[in-house]
Every structure is written in C-alpha cells, then in structure tokens.
N, C-alpha and C positions, 0 to 999 in steps of 0.2 A: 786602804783605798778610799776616795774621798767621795761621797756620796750627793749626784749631779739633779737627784730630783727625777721628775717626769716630764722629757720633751716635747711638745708639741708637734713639730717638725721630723718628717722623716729623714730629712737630710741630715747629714752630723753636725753640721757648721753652718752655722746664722751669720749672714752680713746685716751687719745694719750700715744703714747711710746716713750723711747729715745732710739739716739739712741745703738744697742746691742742687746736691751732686743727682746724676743722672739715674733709672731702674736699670737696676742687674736681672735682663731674661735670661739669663744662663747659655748651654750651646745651644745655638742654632743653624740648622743645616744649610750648607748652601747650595740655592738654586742653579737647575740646570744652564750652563752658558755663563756662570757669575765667573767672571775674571776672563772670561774670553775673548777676542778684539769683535768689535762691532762686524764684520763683515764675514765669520766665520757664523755669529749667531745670525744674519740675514740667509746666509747657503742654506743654514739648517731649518729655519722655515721656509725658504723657496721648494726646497729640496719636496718638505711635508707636505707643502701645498702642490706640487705638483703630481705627487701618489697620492692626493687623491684624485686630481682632473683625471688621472689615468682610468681610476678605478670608474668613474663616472662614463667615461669615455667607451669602456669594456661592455659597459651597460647597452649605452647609446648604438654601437656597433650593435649587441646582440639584438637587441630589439630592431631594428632596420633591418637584420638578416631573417627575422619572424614574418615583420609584414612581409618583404621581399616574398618569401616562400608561399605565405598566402595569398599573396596576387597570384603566385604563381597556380596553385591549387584552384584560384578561382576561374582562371584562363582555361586549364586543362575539361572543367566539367563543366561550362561556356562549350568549349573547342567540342565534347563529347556527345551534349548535349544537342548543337547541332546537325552533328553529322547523323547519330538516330534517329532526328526528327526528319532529316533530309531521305535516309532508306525508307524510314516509313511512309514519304509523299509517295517514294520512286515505286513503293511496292502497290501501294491504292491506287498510282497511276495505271500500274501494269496490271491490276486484277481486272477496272474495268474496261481497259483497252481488251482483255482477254473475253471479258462478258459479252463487249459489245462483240466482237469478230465472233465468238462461238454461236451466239445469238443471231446474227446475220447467219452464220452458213445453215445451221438450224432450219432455219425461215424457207432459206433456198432450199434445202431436201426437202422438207415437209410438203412447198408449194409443186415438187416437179414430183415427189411421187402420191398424194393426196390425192383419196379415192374420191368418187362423187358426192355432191355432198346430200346425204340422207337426212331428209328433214326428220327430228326427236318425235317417235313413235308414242301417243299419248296412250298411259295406262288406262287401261280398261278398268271403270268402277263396278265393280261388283255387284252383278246382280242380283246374287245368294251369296248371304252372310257365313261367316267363316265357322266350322263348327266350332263348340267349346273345348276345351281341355279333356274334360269328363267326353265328349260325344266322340272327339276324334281319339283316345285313347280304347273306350269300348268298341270301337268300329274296327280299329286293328285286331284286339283282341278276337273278336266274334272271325273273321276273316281268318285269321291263323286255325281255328278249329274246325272249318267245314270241310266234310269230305266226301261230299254231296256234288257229283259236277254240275246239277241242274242249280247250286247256288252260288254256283263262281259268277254270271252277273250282276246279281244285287251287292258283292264287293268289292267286285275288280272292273276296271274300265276295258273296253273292248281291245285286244292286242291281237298279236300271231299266233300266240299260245295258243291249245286249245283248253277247253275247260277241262278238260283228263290229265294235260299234260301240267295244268297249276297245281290239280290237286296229288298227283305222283309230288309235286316237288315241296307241299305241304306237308305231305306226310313223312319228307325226308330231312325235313328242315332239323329236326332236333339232333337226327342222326350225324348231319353236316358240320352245324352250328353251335351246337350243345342246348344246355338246357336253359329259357328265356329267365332270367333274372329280376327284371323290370323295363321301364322304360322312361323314353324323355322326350317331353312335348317343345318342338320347335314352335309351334304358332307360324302364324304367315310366313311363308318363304316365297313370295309372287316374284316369276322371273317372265318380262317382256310380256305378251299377252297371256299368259297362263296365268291361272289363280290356280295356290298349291301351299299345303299347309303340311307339315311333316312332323314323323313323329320315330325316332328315334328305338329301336328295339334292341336291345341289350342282354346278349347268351352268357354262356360261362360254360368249357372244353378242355378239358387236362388243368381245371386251376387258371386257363388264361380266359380273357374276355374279349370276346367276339361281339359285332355288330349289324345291323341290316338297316335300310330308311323305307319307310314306309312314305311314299307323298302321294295325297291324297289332292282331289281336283275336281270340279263338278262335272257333273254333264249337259248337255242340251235342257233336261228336266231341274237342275239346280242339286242332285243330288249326290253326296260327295263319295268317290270311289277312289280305290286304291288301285297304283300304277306298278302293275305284276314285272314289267320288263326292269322298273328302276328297281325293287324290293329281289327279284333276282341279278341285278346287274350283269342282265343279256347281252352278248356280245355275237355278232354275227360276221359272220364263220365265230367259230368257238378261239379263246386264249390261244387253245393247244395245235387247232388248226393257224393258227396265224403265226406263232412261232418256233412249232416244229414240224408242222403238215404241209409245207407250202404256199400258203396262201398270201396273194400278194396285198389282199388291205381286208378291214374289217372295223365294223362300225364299234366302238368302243367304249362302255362307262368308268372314266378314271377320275384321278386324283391332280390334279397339274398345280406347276409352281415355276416362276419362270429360274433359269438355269444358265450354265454358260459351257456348257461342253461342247465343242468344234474340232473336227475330228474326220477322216473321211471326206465323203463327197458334201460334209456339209463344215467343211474346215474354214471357210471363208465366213466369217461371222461379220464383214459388211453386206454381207447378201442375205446371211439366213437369221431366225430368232429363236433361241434354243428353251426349252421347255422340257422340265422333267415330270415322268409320267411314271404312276405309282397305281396299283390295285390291290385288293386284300384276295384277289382269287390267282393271281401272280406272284413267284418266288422274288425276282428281279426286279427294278426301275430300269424304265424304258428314259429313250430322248427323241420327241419328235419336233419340229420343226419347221418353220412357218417362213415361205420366203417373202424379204423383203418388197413391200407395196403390195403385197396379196389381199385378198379380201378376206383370208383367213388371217394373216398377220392384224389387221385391223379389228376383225371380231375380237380375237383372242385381248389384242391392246385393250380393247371395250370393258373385256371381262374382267381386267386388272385395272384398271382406271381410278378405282376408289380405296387404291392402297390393298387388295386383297393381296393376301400371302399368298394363298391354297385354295383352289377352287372345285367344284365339281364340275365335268364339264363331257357331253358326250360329244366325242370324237370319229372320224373315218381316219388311220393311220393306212398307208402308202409303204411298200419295200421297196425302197432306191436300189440300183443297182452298185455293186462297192461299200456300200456300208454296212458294219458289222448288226450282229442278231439282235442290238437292239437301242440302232437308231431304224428313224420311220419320220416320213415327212408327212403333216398334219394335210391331208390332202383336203379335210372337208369340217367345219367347225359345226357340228349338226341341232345343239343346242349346250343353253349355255347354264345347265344343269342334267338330269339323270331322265327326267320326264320330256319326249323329244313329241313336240307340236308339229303341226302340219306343213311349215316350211320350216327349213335347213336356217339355221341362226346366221349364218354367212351372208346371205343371198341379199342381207339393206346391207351388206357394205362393197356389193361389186359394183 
C-alpha cells in the first residue's frame, strides 16, 4: 500500500484550479421559491403578508371591544351614581317636609292645650347654711337612738305623728329594717322653695340590703330637723287600706318613671300619660296616670323635664272605676319629692 503522507484536508479529494477558472463553493442549498414562476413567489408573500394584517387586525378588534365595555362600565356607575344621589335628595326632602308638618301640629296641641303661663318661681337663698357632712350625718345618728318622747322635737320637724308614736316606730326600726350598716351623705337636694339636704341610711335583713332617706330642712329658727313622714314614707290611709281595704285615694310616697301601659279606662293614650309607680313597702308596681292638659300632667312634665329617669315624688292616687287593682289616676301632684310644703306642687300649674 502506498503511503499518501498527512492531509490537511478533511475532505478526501482536493481540486485545484488554474489559474481564471471560477471558486468551487461546493453544494449549496437552494432557496425557498428558487425555480418557481414569479407569480406564484408574489401569492406567497401576499398570502404572509396578509396573516399578518389579520393578526394585527384580531388585536385591533380586541382592544375596541375593551374600551367599548369600559364606556360601558363607566355609563353604568354614572347611571347608579345618580339615581343614589337622586333618593337621597328625595329622602332629605321628605325628613324635613315631615319635621316641618310634625313641628307645626306640635305647635298647634301645645298652644290649644297650654296651661297658664306660671312665671319661674326664684329660689329662695338660704338663710342658714347647709349642715356639714360630719353635722348632718351625727344629727341622724343621735335621732335614730332617742327614746325620750320629750326629745322627738329637737330632731324632727313638727308633723301628725305624735311624739310616742315616732318613738314606738324608732324602736321598731331595726326589727323592720335590719341592722344600720352605714350611711351616705346626699348634700343639698333643694326642691322649689324647700331647703333639704339628705342623708341616706343603709340596714342589712336576711343578707339583703334595705334603705330609709332621711331629709333634713330648717325651721323658722334656722335649725336643721329631720322629716319623720319622708324617713317613714307615710302614706295616708295606709298601702294596705288603699289596695285591699277599700279606699278610694291616698296620699302616697313613691318611686315614678314615665311608662306606657294603656289599658282599661285609661286605654286611650291620646288622652292619658302613663307613669309607673314603685315602693319598697309594696309587693307590686302600680300605673297611675295623668290626663292630658291637666295641671297635674304639667307638674309631673316639670318633674322629668331635665332628662330625669326616676324620681321621688309624693303623690294623691284616685280609684277609677273599671280599672284593674292597680291602675290609679294621679289625681293630685302634692310635691315633687318625699318632704310635702305647704302648698300642693300642682297648684303653679293650674
């Protein structure tokens, strides 16, 4: 075998040329559309060029169907927009079309049933200074232990009691009430012309806790006494005569809060004002009832006028006929706490 050396060349076979002749590139592949008639290679890029206006076109569509929908979205809460803002003029319209009409008829009851008009009764400034803390708490104290009748005046203001009959009901107080625990100083409670400073006395009875108010008030002399009728919360005829003995009215110290029960002869609640009535010497609440434009509906309005919940308030309660054991019609408003003055709390409003 005859020995050819080291080729350079991967290929096996070297042309050489002389020189003139033209370079040998070897195969070369041929391009798309080479040998095909001119109007076949025009189709085929009209053809390319048209998939892509298509594709542009797809574009073009989509995006027009975009805003399209958001005009559309934006119409819709425009459209929604208004019509909310339009029930809420119609509803402000109608509140104060309602103010005004309710405020007018308002006007009209007030001015056709409106009692006289009571010029504002000025408080009387005190002549004598209010006891201390220390003075009116020893003054109750020393009062609860006498059982002396000849010193029921130097503690107690002049009442119906007699002085035997305070002191029987002193001595029964523990028996009643339990045993005194402490106490709690109200300071000034002044109601209309009374000066009255209270003091709070706190028992303890089977484990539960009991109470009594002691209000104390000066005299002619400046000297402050305790009101035996409020500290007993005297009721004339008794409780028990006025809701199982018979009796058709009785002067009464309660508890009041205005109410709504309407019911019986006092069903018609444009006519009546219902008031419920509470005592700690009574099992039940009562409802008594104040007829419209009365002078007693008026006091009582007085008594709640500054947002009170609950008030103390002595009362005359009245038995209608037809109404159950215990409704009662407020016949008489006698003062507008537990300690009753010399006129009837009613009387500046007739």
């Amino acid at each position: 075998m005859k020995f050819v050396g080291i080729q350079r060349a991967v290929r096996a076979t070297r042309y050489d040329r002389a020189p003139g002749d033209s370079p040998n590139m070897g195969r070369v592949s041929r391009m798309p559309g080479t040998g095909m008639p001119k109007g076949s290679r025009i189709r085929r890029r009209n053809k390319g060029a048209e998939s892509g206006t298509g594709s542009t076109s797809k574009v073009a569509k989509s995006h027009e169907r975009g805003k399209r929908g958001r005009r559309r979205r934006k119409s819709h809460v425009r459209t929604w927009s208004f019509m909310i803002a339009g029930l809420s003029l119609c509803c402000v319209f109608f509140a104060i079309w309602a103010w005004s009409t309710s405020a007018k008829q308002t006007k009209e009851i007030s001015t056709s049933i409106a009692p006289p008009i009571v010029q504002p009764v000025a408080r009387l400034l005190s002549k004598y200074p209010s006891p201390s803390q220390r003075e009116s708490m020893d003054l109750v104290k020393q009062a609860l232990q006498i059982r002396d009748p000849s010193q029921v005046a130097s503690y107690f203001r002049p009442c119906e009691s007699s002085p035997e009959e305070i002191i029987e009901y002193l001595r029964n107080l523990e028996a009643v009430d339990g045993v005194i625990v402490g106490y709690d100083w109200l300071s000034s409670i002044d109601v209309e012309r009374i000066l009255i400073d209270g003091v709070v006395i706190l028992f303890r009875k089977d484990d539960k806790p009991t109470k009594r108010l002691a209000l104390l008030s000066p005299d002619t002399e400046g000297k402050w006494k305790i009101d035996f009728d409020a500290l007993a919360r005297k009721s004339k005829p008794s409780w028990n005569d006025l809701l199982e003995g018979g009796a058709l009215s009785a002067q009464v110290r309660v508890w009041v809060a205005p109410d709504s029960y309407f019911n019986g002869p006092f069903k018609d609640d444009a006519r009546w004002i219902c008031f419920g009535i509470s005592s700690a010497d009574i099992d039940e609440n009562l409802f008594g009832y104040c007829e419209v434009g009365s002078a007693q509906a008026f006091a009582m309005k007085s008594i709640f006028s500054d947002e009170t919940k609950l008030a103390r308030v002595t009362l005359e309660l009245l038995r209608v006929e037809g109404a159950s054991g215990r409704q009662f019609q407020i016949s008489r408003v006698i003062a507008s706490d537990w300690l009753v003055g010399d006129t009837a709390f009613d009387e500046g409003f007739k």
